[in-house]
C-alpha positions as CSV (number, residue, x, y, z in Angstrom):
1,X,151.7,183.9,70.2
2,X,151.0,180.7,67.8
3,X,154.7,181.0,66.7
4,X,156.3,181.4,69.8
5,X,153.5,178.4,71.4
6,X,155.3,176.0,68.4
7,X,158.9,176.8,69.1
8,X,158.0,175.9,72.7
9,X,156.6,172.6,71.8
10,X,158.9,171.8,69.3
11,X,162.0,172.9,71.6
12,X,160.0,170.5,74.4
13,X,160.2,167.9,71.9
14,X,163.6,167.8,71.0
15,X,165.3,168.1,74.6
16,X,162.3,165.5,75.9
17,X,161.3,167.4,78.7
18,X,158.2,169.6,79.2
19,X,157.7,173.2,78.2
20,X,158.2,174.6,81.4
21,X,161.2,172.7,82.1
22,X,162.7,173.9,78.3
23,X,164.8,177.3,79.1
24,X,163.7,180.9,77.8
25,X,166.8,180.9,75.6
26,X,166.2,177.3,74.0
27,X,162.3,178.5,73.3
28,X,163.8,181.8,71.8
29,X,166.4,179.9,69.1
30,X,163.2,177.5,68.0
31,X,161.7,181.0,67.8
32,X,164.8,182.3,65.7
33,X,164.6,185.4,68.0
34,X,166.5,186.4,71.0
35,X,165.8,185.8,74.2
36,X,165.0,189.5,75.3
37,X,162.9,189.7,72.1
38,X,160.7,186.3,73.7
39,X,160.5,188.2,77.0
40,X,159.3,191.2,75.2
41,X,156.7,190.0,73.7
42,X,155.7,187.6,76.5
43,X,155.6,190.7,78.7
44,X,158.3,189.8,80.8
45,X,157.2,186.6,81.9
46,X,156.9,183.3,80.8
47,X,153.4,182.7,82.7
48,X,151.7,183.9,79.2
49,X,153.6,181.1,77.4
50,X,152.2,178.4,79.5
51,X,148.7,179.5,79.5
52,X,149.0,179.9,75.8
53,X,150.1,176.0,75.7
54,X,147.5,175.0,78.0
55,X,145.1,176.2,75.9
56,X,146.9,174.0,73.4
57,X,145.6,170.6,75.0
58,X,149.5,170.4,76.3
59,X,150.5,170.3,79.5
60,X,153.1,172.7,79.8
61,X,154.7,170.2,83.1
62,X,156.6,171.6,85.5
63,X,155.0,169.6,88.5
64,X,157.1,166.8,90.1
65,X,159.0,164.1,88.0
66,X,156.6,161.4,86.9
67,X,158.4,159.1,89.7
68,X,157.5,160.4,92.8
69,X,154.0,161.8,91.3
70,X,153.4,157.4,91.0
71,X,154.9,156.6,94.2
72,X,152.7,159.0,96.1
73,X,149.5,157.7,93.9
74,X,150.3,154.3,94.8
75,X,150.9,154.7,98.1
76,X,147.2,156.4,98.5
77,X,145.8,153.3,96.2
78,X,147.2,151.0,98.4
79,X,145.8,151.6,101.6
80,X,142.5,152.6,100.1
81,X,141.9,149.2,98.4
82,X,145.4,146.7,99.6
83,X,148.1,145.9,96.8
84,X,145.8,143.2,95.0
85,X,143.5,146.0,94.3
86,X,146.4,148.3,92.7
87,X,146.5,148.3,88.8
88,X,149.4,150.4,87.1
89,X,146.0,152.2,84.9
90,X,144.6,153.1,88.2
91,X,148.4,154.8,89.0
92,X,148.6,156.3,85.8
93,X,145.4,158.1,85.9
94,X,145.7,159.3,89.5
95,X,149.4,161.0,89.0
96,X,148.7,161.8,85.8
97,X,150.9,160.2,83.4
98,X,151.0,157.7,81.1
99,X,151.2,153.8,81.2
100,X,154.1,153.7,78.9
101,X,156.0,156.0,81.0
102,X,155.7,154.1,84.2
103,X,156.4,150.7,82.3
104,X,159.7,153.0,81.8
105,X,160.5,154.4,85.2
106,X,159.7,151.2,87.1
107,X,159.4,147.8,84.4
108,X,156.0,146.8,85.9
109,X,154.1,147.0,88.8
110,X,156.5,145.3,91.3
111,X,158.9,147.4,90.5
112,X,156.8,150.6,91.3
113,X,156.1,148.7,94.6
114,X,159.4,148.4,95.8
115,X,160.0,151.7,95.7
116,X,156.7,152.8,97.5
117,X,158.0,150.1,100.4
118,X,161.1,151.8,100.0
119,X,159.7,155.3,101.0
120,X,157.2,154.4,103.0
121,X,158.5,151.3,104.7
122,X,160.6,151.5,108.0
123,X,164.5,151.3,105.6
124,X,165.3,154.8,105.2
125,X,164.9,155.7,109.4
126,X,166.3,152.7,109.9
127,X,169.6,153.0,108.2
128,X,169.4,157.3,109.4
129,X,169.3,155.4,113.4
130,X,172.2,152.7,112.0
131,X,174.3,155.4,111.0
132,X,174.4,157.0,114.2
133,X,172.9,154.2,116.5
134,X,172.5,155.4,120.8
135,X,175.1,153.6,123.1
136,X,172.8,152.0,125.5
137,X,171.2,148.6,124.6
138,X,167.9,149.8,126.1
139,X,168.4,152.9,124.0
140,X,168.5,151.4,121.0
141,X,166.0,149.0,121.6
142,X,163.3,151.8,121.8
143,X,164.7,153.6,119.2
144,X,163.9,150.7,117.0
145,X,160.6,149.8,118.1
146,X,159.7,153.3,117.4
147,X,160.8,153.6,114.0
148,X,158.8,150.2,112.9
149,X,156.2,151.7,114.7
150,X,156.0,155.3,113.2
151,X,156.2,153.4,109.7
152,X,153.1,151.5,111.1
153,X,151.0,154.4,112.0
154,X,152.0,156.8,109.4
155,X,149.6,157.9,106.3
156,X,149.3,157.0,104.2
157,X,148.6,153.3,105.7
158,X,151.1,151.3,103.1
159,X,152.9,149.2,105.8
160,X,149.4,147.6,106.8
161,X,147.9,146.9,103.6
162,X,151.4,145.1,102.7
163,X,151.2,143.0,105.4
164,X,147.5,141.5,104.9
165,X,148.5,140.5,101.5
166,X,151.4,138.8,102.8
167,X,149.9,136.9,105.3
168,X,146.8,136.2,102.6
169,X,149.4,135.3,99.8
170,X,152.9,134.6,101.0
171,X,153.9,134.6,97.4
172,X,152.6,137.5,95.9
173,X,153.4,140.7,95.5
174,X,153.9,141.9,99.2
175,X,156.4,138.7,99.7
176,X,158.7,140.2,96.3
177,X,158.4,143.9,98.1
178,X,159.9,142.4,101.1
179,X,162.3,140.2,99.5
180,X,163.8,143.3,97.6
181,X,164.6,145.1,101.1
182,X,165.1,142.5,103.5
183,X,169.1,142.4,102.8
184,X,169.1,145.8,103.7
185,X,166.9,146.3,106.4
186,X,168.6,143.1,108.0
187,X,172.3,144.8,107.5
188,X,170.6,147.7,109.5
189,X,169.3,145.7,112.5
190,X,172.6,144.1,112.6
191,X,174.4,147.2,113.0
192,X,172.4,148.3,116.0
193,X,172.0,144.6,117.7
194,X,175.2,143.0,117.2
195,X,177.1,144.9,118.6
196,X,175.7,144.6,121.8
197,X,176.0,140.7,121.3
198,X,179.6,141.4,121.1
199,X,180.0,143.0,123.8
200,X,178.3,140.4,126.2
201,X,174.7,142.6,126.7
202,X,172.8,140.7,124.6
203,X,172.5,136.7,124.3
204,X,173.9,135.3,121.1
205,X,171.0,134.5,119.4
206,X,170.6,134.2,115.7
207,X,170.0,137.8,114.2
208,X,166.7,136.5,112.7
209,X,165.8,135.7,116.1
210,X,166.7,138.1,117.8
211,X,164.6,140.6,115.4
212,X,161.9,138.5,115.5
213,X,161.6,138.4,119.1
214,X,161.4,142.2,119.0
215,X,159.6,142.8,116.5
216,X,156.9,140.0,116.2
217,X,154.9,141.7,119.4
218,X,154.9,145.3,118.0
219,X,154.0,144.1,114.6
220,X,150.9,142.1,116.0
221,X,150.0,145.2,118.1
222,X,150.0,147.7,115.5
223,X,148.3,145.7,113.0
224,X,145.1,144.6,115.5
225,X,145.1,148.2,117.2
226,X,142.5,149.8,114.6
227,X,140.5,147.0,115.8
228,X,141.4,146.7,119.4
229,X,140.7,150.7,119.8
230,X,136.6,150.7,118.9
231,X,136.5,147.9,121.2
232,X,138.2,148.4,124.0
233,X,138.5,152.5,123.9
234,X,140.3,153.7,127.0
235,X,141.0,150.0,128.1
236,X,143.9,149.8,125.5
237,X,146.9,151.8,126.6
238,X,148.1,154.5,124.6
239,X,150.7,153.3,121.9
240,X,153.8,155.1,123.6
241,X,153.2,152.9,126.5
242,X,152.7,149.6,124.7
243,X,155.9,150.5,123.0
244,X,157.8,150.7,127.0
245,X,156.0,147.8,128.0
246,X,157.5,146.0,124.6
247,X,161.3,147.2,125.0
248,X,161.2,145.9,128.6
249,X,159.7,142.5,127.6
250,X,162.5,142.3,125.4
251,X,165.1,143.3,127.7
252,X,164.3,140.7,130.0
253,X,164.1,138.5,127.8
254,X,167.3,138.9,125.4
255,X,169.6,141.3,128.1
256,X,172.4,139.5,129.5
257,X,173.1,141.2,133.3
258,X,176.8,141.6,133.8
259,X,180.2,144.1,133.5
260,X,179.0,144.8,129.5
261,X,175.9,145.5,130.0
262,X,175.2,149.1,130.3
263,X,172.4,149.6,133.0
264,X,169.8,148.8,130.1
């Protein structure tokens, strides 16, 4: 097994990938055997092989790409101790690779930021709603409150921890996170408002305030709610109902009445 343990490594080594990832028949030519011959004497599987290379020190792989592995560990590091409290040796050693290679992957720490915002931030529904947004203004007011909302409340808890660092440093890493998807989610929330602006339903207002006065309520909700709830238990309504209370607020606010608009 020591020879065929070698080819594997060596074969591992000269594709770059790990020895689970390496096919049978590229472990077989390091081997200078055939590839029936490896699975003969592996027994039919390649489970042996790994276990032999395991016992090795080596890691034969074949769990997820080193990418998502960090995005996931950072995401759990951040709402455990908030982004200041986030080192990329604390990421490393919780997905279980190396510094070097997430230096590779994502050139520093921002960078490995931005794409746990991007995954676990509000963009990827949002542009999905976008895409296909509901006809009625009402509609897609709710829709939207629910999607910031869901990214709000889901684990784990990135969208919070981002925001106290914002408002505790409006320059540090939270503000660059934003600043790298703000384009996007912006060219989002003008697809679904704007429209409606367009067609007389909503007041032309500048898109920044249009989202702000939307948003700014259900941001300040969700971000006191984990306080609010120990406090004021079944005195605080349940978050499905804040959200209605929030799209009528808004409605009443921003709707124009007339032949556009579509009955909320």
């Amino acid at each position: 097994m020591n020879d065929l343990v070698a080819a594997a490594l060596t074969a591992a080594k000269e594709r770059g990938q790990d020895v689970a990832d390496v096919p049978l028949t590229a472990i077989a030519s390091a081997a200078g055997i055939s590839r029936s011959t490896l699975l003969r004497r592996l027994g039919g599987s390649r489970a042996p092989l790994d276990e032999a290379v395991r016992r090795t020190g080596v890691d034969p792989g074949g769990r997820p790409p080193v990418r998502d592995r960090a995005i996931e560990a950072a995401a759990h590091l951040v709402a455990e101790r908030g982004l200041a409290g986030v080192t990329l040796d604390a990421v490393a050693d919780r997905a279980g690779c190396s510094l070097p290679s997430l230096h590779t992957v994502f050139e520093g720490r921002d960078g490995l930021f931005v794409a746990v915002f991007l995954q676990y931030g509000p963009l990827p529904d949002l542009e999905v709603l976008a895409a296909d947004p509901p006809e009625r203004l009402e509609d897609t007011v709710r829709a939207i409150h629910h999607t910031f909302a869901a990214a709000f409340d889901g684990e784990p808890r990135v969208l919070p921890a981002v925001f106290a660092d914002l408002f505790g440093r409006p320059d540090g890493p939270a503000a660059r996170m934003m600043a790298a998807h703000l384009p996007r989610m912006f060219d989002g929330l003008a697809r679904l408002l704007l429209p409606h602006v367009e067609a007389g339903r909503l007041r032309p207002l500048p898109l920044p305030v249009l989202v702000q006065l939307m948003l700014g309520p259900l941001l300040n909700h969700v971000l006191f709610r984990p306080v609010l709830e120990p406090a004021l238990g079944a005195g605080l309504p349940p978050l499905e109902d804040v959200l209605d209370l929030f799209v009528e607020a808004y409605l009443r606010a921003v709707a124009l009445p007339g032949p556009g608009h579509q009955g909320r």
